[in-house]
C-alpha positions in Angstrom: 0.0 0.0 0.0 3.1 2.4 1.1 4.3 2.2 -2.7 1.5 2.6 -4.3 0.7 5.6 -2.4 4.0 7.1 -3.0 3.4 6.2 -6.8 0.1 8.3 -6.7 1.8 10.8 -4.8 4.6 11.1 -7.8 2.0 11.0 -10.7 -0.3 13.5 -9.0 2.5 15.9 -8.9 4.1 15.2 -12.4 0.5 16.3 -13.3 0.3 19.6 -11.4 3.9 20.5 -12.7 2.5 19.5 -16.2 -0.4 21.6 -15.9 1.9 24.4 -14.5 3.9 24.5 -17.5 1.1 24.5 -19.9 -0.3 27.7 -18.2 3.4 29.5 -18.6 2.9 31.9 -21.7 5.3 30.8 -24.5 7.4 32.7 -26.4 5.7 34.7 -29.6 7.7 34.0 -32.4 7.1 37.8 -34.2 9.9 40.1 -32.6 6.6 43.0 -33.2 4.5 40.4 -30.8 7.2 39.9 -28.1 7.9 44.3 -28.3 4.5 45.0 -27.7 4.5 41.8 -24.9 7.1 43.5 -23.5 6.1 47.4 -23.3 2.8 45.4 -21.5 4.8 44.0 -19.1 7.1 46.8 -18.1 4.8 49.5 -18.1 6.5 52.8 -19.0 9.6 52.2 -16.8 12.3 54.9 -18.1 15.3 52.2 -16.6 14.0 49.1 -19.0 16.1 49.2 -22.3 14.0 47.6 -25.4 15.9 47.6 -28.4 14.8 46.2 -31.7 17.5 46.1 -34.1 17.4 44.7 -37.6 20.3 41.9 -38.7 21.0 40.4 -42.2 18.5 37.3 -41.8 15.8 38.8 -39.6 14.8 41.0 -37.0 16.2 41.0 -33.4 15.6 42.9 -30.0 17.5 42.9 -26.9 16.3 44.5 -23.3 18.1 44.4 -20.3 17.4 47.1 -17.3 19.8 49.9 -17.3 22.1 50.7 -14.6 22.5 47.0 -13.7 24.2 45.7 -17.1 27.6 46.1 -18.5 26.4 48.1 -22.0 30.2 48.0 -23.4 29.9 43.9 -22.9 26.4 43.9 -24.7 27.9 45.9 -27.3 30.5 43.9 -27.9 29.8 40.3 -27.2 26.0 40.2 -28.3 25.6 44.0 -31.0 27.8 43.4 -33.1 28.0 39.5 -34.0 24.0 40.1 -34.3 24.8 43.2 -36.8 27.7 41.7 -38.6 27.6 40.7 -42.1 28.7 36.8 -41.4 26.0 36.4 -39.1 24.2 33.0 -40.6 21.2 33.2 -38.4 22.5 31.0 -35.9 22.5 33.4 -32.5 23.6 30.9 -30.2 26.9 30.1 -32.6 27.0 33.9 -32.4 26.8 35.4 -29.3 30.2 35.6 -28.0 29.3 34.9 -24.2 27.9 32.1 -21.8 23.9 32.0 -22.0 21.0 30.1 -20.8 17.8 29.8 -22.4 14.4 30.8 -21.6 10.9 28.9 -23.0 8.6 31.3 -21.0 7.3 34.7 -20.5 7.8 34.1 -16.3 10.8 32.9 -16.7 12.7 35.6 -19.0 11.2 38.5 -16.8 12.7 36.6 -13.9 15.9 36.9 -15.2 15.7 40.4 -16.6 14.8 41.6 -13.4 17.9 39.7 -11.7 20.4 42.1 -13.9 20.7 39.6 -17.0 20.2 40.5 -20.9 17.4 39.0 -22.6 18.2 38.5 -26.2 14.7 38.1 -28.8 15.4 36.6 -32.7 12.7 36.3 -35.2 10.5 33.0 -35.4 12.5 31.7 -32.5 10.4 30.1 -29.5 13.5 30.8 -26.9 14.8 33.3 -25.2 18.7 33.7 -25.3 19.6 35.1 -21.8 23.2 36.1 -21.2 24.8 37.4 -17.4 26.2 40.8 -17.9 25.5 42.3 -14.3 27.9 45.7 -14.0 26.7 47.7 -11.4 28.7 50.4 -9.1 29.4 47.9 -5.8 31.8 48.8 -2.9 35.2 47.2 -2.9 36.1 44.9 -0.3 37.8 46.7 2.3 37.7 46.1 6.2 34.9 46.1 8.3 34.0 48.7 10.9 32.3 46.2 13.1 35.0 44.1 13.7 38.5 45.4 13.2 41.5 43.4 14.0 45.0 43.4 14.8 46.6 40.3 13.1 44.5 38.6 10.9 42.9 38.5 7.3 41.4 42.5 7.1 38.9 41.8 4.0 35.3 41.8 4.7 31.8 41.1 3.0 30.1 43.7 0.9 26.7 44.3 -0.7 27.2 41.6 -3.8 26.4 38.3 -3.1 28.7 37.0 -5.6 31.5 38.6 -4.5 31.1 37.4 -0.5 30.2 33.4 -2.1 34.0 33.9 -4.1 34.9 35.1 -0.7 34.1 32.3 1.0 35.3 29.9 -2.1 38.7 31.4 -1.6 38.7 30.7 1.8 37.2 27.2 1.6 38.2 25.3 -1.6 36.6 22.3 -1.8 34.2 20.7 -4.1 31.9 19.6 -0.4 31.4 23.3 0.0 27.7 23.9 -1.6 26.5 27.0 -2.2 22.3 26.8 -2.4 20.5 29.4 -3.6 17.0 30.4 -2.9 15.1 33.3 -3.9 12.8 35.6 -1.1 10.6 38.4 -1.2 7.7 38.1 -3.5 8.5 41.8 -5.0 11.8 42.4 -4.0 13.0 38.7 -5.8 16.1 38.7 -3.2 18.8 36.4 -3.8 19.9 34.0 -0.7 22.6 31.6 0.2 23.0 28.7 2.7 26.5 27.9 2.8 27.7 24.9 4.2 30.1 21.6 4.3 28.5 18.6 3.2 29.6 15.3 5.5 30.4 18.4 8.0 26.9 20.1 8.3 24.5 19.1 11.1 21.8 18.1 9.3 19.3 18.2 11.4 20.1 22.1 11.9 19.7 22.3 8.1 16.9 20.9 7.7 15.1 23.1 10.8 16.4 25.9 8.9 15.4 24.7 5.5 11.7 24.4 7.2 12.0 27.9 8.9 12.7 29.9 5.7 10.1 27.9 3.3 7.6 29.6 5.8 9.0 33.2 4.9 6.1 34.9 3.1 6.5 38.5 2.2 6.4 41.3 -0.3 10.6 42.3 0.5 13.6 41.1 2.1 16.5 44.0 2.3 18.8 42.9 4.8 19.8 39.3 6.5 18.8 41.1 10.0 14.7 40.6 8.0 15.4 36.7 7.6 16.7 36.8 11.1 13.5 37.7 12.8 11.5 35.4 10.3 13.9 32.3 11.2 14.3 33.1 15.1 11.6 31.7 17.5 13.1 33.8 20.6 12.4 37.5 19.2 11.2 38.4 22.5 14.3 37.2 24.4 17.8 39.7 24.9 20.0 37.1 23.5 20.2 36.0 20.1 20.3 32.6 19.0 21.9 33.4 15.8 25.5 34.3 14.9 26.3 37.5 12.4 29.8 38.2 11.2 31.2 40.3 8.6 34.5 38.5 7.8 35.0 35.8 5.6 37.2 34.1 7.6 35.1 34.0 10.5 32.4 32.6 8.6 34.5 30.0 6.9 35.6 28.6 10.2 31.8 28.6 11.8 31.2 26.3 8.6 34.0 24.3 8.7 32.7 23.5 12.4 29.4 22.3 11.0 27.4 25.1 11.0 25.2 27.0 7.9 25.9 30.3 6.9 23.2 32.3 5.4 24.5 35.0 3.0 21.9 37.7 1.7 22.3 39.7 -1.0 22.6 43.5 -0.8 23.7 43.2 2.8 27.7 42.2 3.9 26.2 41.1 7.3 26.1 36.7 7.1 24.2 35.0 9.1 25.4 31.9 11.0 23.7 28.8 12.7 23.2 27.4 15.3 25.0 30.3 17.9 26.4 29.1 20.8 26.6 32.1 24.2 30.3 31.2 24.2 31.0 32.5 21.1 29.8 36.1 21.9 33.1 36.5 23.8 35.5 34.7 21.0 37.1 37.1 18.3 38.5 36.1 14.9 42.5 36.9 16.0 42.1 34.7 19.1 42.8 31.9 16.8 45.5 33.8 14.9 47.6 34.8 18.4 49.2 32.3 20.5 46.8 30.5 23.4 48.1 32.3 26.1 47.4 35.7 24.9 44.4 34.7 23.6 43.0 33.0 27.2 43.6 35.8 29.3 41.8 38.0 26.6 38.7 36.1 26.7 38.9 36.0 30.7 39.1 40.0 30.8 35.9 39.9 28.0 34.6 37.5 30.8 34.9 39.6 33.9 34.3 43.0 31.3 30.5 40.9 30.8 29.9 40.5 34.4 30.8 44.1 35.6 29.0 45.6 32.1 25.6 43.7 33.2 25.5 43.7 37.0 27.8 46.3 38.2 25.1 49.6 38.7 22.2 47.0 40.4 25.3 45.7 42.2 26.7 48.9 43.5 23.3 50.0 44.4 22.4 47.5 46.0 25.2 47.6 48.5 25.2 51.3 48.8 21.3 51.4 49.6 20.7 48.0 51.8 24.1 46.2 53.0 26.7 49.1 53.5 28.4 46.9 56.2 30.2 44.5 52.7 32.3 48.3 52.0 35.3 48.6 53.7 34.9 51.2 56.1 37.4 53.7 54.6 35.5 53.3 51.0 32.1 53.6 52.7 33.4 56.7 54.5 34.5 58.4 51.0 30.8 57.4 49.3 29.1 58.8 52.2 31.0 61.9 52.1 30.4 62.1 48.3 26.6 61.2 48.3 25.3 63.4 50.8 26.7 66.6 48.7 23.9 65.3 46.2 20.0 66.2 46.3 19.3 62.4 44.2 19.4 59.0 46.2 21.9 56.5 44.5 19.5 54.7 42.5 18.5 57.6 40.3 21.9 58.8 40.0 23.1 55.6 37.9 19.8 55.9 36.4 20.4 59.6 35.0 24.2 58.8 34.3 23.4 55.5 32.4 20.7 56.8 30.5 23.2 60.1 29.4 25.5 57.8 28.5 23.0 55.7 26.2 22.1 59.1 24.6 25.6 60.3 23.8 26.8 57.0 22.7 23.6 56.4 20.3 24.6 60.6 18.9 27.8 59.5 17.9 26.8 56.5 16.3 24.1 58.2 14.0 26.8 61.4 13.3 29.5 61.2 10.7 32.6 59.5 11.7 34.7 62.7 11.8 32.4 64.0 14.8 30.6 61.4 15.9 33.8 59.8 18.3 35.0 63.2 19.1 31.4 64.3 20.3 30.8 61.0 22.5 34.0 61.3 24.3 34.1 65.0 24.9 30.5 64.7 25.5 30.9 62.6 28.4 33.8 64.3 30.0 31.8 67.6 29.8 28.6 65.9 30.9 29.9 64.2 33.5 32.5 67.2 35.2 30.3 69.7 34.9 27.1 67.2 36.8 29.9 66.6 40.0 30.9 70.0 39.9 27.4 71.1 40.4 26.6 68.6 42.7 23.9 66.8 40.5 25.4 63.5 40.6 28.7 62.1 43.0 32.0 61.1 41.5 31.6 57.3 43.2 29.1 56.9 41.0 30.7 58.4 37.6 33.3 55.8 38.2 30.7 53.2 38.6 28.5 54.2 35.3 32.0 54.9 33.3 33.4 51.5 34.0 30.6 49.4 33.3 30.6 52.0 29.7 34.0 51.1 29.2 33.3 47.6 29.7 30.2 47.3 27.5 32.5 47.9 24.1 34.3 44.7 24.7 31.8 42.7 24.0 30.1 44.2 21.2 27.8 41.2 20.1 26.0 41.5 23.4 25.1 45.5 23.6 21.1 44.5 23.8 21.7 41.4 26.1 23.6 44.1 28.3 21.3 46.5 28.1 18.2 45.0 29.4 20.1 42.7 31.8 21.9 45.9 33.4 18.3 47.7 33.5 17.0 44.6 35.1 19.4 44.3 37.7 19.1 47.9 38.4 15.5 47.5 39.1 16.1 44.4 41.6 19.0 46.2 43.1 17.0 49.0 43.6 13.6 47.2 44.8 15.2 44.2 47.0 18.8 44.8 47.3 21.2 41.9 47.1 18.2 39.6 47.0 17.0 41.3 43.8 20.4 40.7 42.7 20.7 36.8 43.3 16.8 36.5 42.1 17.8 37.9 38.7 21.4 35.9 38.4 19.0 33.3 38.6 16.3 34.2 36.0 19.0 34.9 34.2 20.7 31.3 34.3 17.2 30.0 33.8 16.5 31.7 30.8 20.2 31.1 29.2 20.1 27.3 29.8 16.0 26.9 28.2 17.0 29.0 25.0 18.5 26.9 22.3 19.1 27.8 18.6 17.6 25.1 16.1 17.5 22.1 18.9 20.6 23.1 20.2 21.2 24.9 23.8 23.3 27.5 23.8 24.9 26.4 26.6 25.9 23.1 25.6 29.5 23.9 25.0 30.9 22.4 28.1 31.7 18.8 26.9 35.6 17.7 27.5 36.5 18.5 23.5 34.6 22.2 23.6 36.0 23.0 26.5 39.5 23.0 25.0 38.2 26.2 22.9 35.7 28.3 25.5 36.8 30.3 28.1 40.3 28.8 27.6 41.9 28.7 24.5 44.7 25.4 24.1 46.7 25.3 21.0 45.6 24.1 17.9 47.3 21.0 18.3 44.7 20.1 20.9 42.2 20.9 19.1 41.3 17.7 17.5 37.8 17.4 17.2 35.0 19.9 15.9 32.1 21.2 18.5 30.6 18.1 19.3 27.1 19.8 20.3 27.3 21.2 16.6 28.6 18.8 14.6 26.9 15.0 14.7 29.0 13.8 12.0 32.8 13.4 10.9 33.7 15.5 14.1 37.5 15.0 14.0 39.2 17.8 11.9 42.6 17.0 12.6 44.7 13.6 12.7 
């Protein structure tokens, strides 16, 4: 019964992709036909180039969208064969360039909308399309997001074909597969999910496979739209989804059995699944030697902890147990807070939230200004505030360190946001009970999120723990994350 079933299955579908094919419009064979088809189609946009042209056996037309195509290649790899006096009426002998063909109306305005030239010939039922795409596209240069010291210093940019070269260059084997899907029902954006086959955890792909098949929507722009579509925790402060902007970084993610999910018009690549540890790893931690690169990621450790909890913390103490400060420290805060009209609580409060302000002013201002403004800014700000008597200098220490802090770890700036509001709240409310309730919401929410099936905090077996916190040499690194990768986990020996 099981194979019959499947061979109804197989036949009922042959049929409906039968019956979809009959419904395409074909081809008109009259160049006159397919010029008025076309004018139909495209309306009266002044950007779509429809040029009839007239060769020694018959008629031709060409149309391609302008801006997006490289006119001296058209000219010279598809004009003048067409125009030449040799031509024999033969235009796939005599375009001099790699083409496809197209049987269908759908089909060739697909393709003319994706930057490629559409070439019409007389009495012909195809459509000859050739890839000339030349727009203006930035270079490859370094990115801004994630500069490093020693290390490759090329990053992604806007063309999709340039970051899959990218990663080819970086990853040159034939297991490397590049699939390509197509979202956005106007915006027809191109997408790829990258990954190693015999490497890949299939079960993530597939998840992921599922998650973007559901993706139903006029426009996709930016990989940060497929994120929120793909993510199921878009209420939650941490994401379970990795972004990078450096080919290398996304080569090595797939090399451990992860996907990477490139979008076109965006250098921002997604990666999956994203474990928490990795919020604290760099790219050049794997380029210095171990040492260096441990006691690195310990400082980003402790930088995380004092970024998050440090305010709730420090209120905490100062409002409800004064007797855990050394006497000669609680002396000098005393002193300094009682100069002030605000309790401790809404000082950190004001501070943090100027901070917040200045910092988001510099982002959105040009580069020249925008640095200069944020740190004179806060130097004003904040002398002018203790000299006045608005807020006390205890405290400007306080809210400046856990600033400071909050830039080493730049993948977690929303996760430290609303966790360092949080505590603030509980530290202000209950003191240090506030502050041990909301470690442990916080545990409890970190160890139930997981990114496609996998927690991500299940980088603590004996192998991942070799590359965490710690960093050992690659020498001991002998086996890929085994809470990523299910199969052929051994990368060296």
């Amino acid at each position: 019964m099981v194979n019959i079933f499947n061979f109804k299955s197989k036949k009922r579908q042959n049929e409906n992709e039968s019956k979809n094919d009959e419904r395409k419009q074909p081809i008109p064979l009259r160049i006159s036909v397919c010029e008025k088809l076309v004018k139909d189609i495209f309306g009266n946009s002044s950007d779509i180039v429809i040029q009839s042209f007239n060769t020694v056996k018959e008629p031709a037309m060409i149309i391609y969208v302008d801006g997006l195509v490289n006119k001296d290649l058209i000219d010279r790899d598809i004009l003048k064969p067409l125009k030449a006096n040799d031509f024999t009426g033969d235009v796939s002998l005599s375009i001099k360039a790699v083409y496809t063909e197209a049987h269908d109306i759908d089909t060739f305005v697909n393709c003319v909308m994706d930057a490629q030239v559409a070439v019409f010939y007389e009495n012909s039922k195809k459509v000859y399309i050739v890839e000339f795409r030349g727009w203006d596209k930035r270079g490859v240069s370094e990115p801004d997001a994630e500069n490093v010291i020693r290390g490759p210093k090329e990053g992604f940019n806007e063309s999709i074909r340039t970051n899959t070269a990218l990663l080819r260059r970086k990853i040159k084997t034939p297991k490397l597969i590049l699939e390509s899907l197509i979202l956005g029902k106007q915006s027809k954006t191109s997408i790829v999910l990258a990954y190693i086959e015999g490497i890949v955890n299939e079960e993530v792909l597939k998840e992921l496979k599922k998650r973007i098949s559901k993706i139903n929507t006029d426009i996709i722009l930016e990989s940060g739209n497929i994120e929120q579509y793909i993510d199921e925790h878009n209420f939650l402060p941490i994401s379970s989804i990795g972004i990078t902007q450096k080919p290398d970084v996304a080569a090595m993610r797939i090399a451990e059995g992860r996907v990477a999910i490139l979008c076109d018009g965006t250098p921002h690549v997604l990666t999956v699944p994203e474990l928490f540890i990795e919020n604290i790893h760099t790219a050049e931690d794997y380029y210095f030697r171990s040492v260096y690169s441990t006691i690195i990621r310990i400082l980003r450790v402790i930088a995380m902890f004092i970024s998050v909890m440090l305010p709730g913390l420090a209120v905490a103490i100062i409002t409800y147990n004064e007797e855990m400060i050394p006497s000669v420290f609680l002396t000098s805060i005393i002193t300094a807070t009682q100069k002030t009209p605000m309790p401790v609580f809404a000082e950190v409060f004001l501070l943090s939230l100027m901070f917040e302000l200045l910092r988001e002013a510099g982002t959105r201002m040009p580069k020249s200004v925008g640095s200069a403004i944020t740190i004179v800014g806060s130097l004003i700000i904040g002398e002018a505030a203790v000299s006045a008597g608005i807020v006390s200098a205890p405290i400007v220490i306080i809210v400046a360190l856990t600033a400071v802090t909050s830039f080493m770890i730049p993948n977690l700036l929303e996760f430290i946001l609303i966790y360092r509001t949080f505590y603030w709240l509980l530290g202000t409310t209950m003191g240090l009970i506030g502050i041990g309730a909301g470690f442990f919401i916080m545990m409890t929410q970190l160890i139930s999120t997981d990114s496609f099936g996998i927690p991500i905090l299940s980088s603590f077996s004996k192998n991942e723990l070799k590359d965490s916190v710690l960093k050992l040499p690659f020498k001991s690194l002998r086996y890929r994350p085994t809470s990523i990768a299910k199969n052929n986990i051994k990368r060296r020996g």
